[in-house]
C-alpha positions as CSV (number, residue, x, y, z in Angstrom):
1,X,95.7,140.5,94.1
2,X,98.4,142.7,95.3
3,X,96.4,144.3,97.2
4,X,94.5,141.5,98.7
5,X,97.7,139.7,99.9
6,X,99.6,143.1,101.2
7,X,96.7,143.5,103.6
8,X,96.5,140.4,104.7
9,X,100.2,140.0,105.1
10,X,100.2,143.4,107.1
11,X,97.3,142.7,109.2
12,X,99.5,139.1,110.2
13,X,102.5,140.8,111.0
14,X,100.8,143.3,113.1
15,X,99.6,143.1,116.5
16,X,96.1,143.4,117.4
17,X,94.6,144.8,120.9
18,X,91.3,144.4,120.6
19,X,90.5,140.5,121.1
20,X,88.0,140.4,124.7
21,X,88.0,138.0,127.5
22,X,84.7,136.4,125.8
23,X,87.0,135.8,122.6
24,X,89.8,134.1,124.3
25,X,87.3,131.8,126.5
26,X,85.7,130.8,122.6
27,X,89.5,130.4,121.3
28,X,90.1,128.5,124.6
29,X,87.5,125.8,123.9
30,X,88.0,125.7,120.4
31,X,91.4,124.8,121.3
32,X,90.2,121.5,123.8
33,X,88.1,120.3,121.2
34,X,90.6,120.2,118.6
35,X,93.0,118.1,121.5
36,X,90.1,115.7,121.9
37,X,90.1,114.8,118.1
38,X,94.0,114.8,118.0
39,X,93.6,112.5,120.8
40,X,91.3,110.3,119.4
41,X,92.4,110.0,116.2
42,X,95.6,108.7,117.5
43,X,94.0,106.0,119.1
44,X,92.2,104.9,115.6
45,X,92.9,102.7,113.1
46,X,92.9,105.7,110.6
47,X,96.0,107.5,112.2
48,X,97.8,103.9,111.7
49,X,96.9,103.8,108.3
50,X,97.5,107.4,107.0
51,X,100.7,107.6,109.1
52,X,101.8,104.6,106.5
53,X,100.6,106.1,103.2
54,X,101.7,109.4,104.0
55,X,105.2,108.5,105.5
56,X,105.5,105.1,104.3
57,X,106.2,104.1,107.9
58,X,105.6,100.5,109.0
59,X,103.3,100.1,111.8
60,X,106.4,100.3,114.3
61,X,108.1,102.5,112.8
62,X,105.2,105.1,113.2
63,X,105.5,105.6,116.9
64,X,108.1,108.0,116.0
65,X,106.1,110.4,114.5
66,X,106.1,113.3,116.2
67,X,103.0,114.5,117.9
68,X,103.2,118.2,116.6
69,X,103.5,116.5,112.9
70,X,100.7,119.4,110.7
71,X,99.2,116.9,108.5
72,X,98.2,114.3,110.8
73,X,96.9,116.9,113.4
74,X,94.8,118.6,110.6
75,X,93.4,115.7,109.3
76,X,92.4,114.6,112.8
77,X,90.8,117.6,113.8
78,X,88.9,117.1,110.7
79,X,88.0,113.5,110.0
80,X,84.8,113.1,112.7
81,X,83.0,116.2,111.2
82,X,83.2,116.8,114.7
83,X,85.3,120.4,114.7
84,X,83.5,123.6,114.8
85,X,81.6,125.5,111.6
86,X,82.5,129.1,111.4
87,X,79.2,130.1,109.7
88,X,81.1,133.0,107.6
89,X,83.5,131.3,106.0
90,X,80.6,128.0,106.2
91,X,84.2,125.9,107.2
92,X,86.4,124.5,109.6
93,X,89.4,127.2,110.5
94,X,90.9,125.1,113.3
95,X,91.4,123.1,111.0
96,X,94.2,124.5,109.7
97,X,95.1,127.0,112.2
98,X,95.8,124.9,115.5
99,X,98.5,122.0,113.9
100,X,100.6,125.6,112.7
101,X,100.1,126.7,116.0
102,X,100.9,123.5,118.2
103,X,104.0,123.2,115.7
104,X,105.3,126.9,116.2
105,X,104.0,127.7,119.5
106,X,104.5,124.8,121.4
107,X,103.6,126.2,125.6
108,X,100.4,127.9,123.4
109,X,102.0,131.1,124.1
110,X,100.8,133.8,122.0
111,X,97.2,133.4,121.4
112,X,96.9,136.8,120.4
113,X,98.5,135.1,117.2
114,X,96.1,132.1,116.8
115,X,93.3,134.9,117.4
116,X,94.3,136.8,114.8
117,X,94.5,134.0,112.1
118,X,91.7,133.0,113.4
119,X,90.1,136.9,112.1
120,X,91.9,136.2,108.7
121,X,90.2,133.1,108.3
122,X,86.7,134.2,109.2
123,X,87.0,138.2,107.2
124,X,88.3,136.2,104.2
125,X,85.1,134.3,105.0
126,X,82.9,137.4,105.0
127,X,84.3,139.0,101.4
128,X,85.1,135.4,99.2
129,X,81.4,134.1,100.1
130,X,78.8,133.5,99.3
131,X,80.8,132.8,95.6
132,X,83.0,130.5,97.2
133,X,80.5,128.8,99.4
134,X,78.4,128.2,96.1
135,X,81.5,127.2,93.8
136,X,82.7,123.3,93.4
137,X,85.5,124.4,96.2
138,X,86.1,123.4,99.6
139,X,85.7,126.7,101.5
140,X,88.4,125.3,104.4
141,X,90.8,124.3,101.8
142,X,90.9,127.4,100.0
143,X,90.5,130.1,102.9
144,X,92.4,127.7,105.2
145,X,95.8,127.5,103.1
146,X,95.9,131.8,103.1
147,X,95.2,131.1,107.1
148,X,97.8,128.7,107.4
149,X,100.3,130.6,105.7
150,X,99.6,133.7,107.3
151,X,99.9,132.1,110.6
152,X,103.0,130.3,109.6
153,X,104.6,133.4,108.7
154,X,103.9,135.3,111.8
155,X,105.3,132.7,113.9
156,X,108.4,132.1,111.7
157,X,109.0,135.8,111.8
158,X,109.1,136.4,108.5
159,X,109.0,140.3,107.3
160,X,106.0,141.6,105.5
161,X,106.9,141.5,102.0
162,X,107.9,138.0,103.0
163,X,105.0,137.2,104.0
164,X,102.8,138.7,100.8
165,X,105.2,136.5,98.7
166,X,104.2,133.0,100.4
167,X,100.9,133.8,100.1
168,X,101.3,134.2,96.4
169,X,103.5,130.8,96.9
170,X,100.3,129.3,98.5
171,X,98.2,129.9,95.6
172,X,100.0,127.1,93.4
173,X,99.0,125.0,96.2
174,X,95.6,126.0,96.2
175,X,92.9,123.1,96.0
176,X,89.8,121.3,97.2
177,X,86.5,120.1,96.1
178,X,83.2,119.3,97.3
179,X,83.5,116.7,95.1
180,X,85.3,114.4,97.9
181,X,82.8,115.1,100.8
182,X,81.6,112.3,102.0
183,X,84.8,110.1,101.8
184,X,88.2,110.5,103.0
185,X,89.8,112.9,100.3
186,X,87.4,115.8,102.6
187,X,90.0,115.6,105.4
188,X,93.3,115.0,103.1
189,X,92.6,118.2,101.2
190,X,92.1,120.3,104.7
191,X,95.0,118.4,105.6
192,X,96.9,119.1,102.6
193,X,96.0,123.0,102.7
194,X,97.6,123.1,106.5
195,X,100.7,121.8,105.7
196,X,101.2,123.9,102.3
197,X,100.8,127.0,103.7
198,X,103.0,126.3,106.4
199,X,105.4,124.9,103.3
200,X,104.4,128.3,101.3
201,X,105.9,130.5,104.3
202,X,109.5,128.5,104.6
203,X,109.7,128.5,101.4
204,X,109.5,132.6,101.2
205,X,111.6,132.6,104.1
206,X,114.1,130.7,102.4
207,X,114.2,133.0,98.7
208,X,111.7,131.1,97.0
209,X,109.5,133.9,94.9
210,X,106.2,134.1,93.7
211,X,104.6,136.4,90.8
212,X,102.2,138.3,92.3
213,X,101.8,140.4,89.3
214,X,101.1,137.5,87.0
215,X,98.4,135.8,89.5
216,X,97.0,139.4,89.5
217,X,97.2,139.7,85.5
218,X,95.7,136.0,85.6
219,X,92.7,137.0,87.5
220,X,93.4,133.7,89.3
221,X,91.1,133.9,92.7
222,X,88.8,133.9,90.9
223,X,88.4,130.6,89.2
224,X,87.6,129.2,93.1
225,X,84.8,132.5,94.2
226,X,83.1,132.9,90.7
227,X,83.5,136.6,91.2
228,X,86.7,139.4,91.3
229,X,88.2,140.8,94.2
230,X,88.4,144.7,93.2
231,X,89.0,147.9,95.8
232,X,84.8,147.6,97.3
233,X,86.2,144.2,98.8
234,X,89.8,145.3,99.4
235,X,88.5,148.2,101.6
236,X,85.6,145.5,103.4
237,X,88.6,143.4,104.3
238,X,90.5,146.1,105.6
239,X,88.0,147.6,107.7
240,X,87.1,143.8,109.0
241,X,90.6,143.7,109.8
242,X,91.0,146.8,111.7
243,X,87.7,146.6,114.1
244,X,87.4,144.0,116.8
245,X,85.5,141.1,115.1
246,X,83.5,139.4,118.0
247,X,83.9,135.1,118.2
248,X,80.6,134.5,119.8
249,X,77.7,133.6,117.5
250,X,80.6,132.7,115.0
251,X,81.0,129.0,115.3
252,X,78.7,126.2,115.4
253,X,80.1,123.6,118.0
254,X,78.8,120.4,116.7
255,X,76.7,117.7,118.9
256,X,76.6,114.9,115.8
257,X,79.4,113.6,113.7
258,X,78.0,115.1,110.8
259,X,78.1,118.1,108.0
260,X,77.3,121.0,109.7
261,X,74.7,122.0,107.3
262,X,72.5,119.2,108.4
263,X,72.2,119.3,112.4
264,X,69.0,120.6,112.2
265,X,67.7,118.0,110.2
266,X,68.6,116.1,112.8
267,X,67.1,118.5,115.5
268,X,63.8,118.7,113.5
269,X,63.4,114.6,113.1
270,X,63.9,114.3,116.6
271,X,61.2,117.3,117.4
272,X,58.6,114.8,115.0
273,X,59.8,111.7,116.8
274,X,58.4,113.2,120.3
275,X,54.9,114.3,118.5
276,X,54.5,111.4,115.7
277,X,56.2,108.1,116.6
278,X,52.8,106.6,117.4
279,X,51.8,107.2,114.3
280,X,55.0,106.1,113.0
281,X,53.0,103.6,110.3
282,X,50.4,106.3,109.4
283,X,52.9,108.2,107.0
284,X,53.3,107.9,104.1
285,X,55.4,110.6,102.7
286,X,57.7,113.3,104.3
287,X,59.1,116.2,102.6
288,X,62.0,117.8,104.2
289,X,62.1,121.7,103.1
290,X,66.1,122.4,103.4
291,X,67.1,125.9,101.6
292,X,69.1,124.8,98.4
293,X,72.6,127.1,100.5
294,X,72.4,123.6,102.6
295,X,72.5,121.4,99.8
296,X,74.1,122.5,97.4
297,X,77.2,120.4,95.9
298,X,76.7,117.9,98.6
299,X,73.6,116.5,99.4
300,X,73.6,112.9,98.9
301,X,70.9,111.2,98.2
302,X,71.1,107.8,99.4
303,X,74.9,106.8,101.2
304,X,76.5,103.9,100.3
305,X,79.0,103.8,103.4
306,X,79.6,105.6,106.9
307,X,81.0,108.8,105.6
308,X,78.5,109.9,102.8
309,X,75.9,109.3,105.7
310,X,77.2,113.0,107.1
311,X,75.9,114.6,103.8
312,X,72.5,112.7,103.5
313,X,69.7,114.4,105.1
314,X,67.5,111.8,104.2
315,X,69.7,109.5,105.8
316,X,70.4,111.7,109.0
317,X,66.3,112.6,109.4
318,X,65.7,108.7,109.5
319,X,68.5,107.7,111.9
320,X,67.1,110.1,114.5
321,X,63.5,109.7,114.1
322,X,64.1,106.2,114.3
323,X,65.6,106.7,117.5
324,X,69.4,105.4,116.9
325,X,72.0,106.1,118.3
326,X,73.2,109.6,117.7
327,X,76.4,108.9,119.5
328,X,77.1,106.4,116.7
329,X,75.6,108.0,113.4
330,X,78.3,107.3,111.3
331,X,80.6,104.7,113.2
332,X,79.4,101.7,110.4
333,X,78.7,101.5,106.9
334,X,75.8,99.7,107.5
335,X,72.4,100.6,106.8
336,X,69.8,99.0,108.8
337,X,67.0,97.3,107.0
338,X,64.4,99.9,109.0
339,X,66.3,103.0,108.2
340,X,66.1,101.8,104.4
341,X,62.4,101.2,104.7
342,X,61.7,104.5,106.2
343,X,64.1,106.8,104.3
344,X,61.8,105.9,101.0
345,X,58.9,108.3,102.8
346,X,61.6,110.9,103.1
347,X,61.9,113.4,99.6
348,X,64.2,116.4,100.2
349,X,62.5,119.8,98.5
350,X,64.8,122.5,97.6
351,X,62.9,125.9,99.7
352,X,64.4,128.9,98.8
353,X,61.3,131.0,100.8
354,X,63.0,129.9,104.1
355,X,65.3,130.8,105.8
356,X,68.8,129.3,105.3
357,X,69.2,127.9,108.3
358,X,65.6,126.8,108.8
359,X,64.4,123.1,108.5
360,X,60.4,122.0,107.8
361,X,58.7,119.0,107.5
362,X,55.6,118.5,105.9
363,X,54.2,114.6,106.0
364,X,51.5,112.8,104.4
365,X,49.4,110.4,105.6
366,X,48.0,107.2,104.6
């Protein structure tokens, strides 16, 4: 654990030269589409709402919120599904990277440093999965608070044993299940994780101490990735650390509100739409062959309101081979009485013979 946290925590307080031109122009629109949710959310009924339960504020009283305030930014960069998917850590690291940064870097000077825990995020991504990706966890909560921290501490300045202790802080902060998806407890614990590990790092910075020895002794990382970090992983961090770790092909930037895990349903319905619509009444079963990676701990089978409708492939294949609107896939909890007709023809089948990413159909007729 010691070890895990001291290169991390030197890696942070270092300063890296390799990042290219193509990185910063990735970082640079990550950055406008995490302003367009902030934006947006703050025009929704959900920032009025969570501004009151997490502030108690009356609806007047919550114009004085601040802008740069880390939970409400994280949670609105998060709440569409509409932030990017970093496919090593198979989660959202703006997330919890960009509120830390808008707080402590206000004139987005220094995106060296939102680079950089950017490359903790995703390396932590590379040696925790695919144990954590597979585990009950939520792979942005749990990588994102050691991000968040890390990030946090650079920016606050904070030395490098400093910096090793709030990460140890952040792990009794540490939480997150897949559990939640599909409602809003998905964007309060990515929420949550942002603003602890920025809590983690003032805390260290202000003498608060955590036992690193114990949470090694305790084994205690690995109750969230099912396996232990020893010195192969240690050095695979390191050397992830020390070479220039390319942004492109990294992230998935997202066309539908929905789990990343499931746009190609959607791209493969609306592939069947253009070839088999006229013999839409024809069919009389569809199996949907999705590797058990995409599905597992949070494939619902049939939603019961707007946000479980992100995690329902069923669902999602229906809605576009229907032809709805994909601009409004999860705006309503309704359920149309076509869509519920259709989706009984649609069976999901676990395929572990292709690959990950890949999406098949296979229909029967009448």
């Amino acid at each position: 654990m010691r070890k895990l946290l001291s290169t991390i925590g030197n890696y942070a307080m270092s300063i890296e030269r390799n990042f290219t031109k193509e990185d910063t122009r990735i970082l640079d629109k990550l950055i406008v589409n995490a302003e367009r949710e902030m934006a947006i959310f703050r025009k929704s009924e959900q920032y009025n709402k969570l501004a009151l339960a997490f502030y108690y504020l009356t609806q007047k009283e919550r114009k004085m919120v601040d802008k740069k305030d880390v939970f409400l930014n994280s949670y609105a960069i998060h709440y569409r599904d509409f932030d990017e998917m970093s496919y090593s850590i198979g989660g959202h690291p703006m997330a919890t990277l960009y509120p830390v940064f808008k707080l402590l870097s206000p004139l987005k000077q220094n995106k060296i440093t939102l680079l950089q825990g950017l490359k903790i995020e995703i390396a932590l991504g590379k040696i925790f999965n695919p144990g954590l990706y597979h585990s009950q966890y939520h792979p942005t909560s749990i990588i994102g608070i050691l991000g968040s921290t890390a990030l946090s501490a650079k920016l606050l300045h904070l030395t490098t044993d400093q910096t090793v202790n709030a990460l140890g802080i952040a792990f009794s902060f540490m939480s997150g299940v897949k559990g939640n998806f599909g409602s809003h407890a998905k964007a309060l614990q990515v929420a949550n994780a942002t603003q602890n590990g920025l809590l983690s790092a003032l805390c260290s910075k202000n003498g608060f101490t955590a036992n690193i020895d114990l949470l090694q002794q305790n084994n205690v990382l690995k109750v969230f990735i099912n396996k232990t970090i020893g010195t192969k992983e240690i050095k695979t961090l390191s050397r992830l650390l020390k070479k220039h770790l390319p942004l492109i092909d990294e992230f998935l930037f997202k066309k539908y509100d929905v789990c990343g895990s499931f746009h190609g349903v959607i791209d493969l319905a609306l592939r069947d739409r253009k070839q088999l619509l006229l013999r839409i009444n024809d069919i009389k079963e569809i199996r949907l062959r999705i590797h058990p990676k995409r599905l597992q701990n949070k494939h619902i089978e049939l939603p019961q309101n707007a946000l479980q409708k992100k995690f329902s492939p069923r669902y999602l294949y229906a809605y576009a081979f229907l032809g709805k609107d994909l601009r409004k896939i999860t705006h309503s909890n309704i359920i149309y009485r076509d869509i519920l007709r259709f989706i009984k023809k649609v069976k999901v089948i676990d395929d572990n013979t292709i690959d990950q990413w890949d999406y098949r159909s296979n229909f029967r007729w009448h």
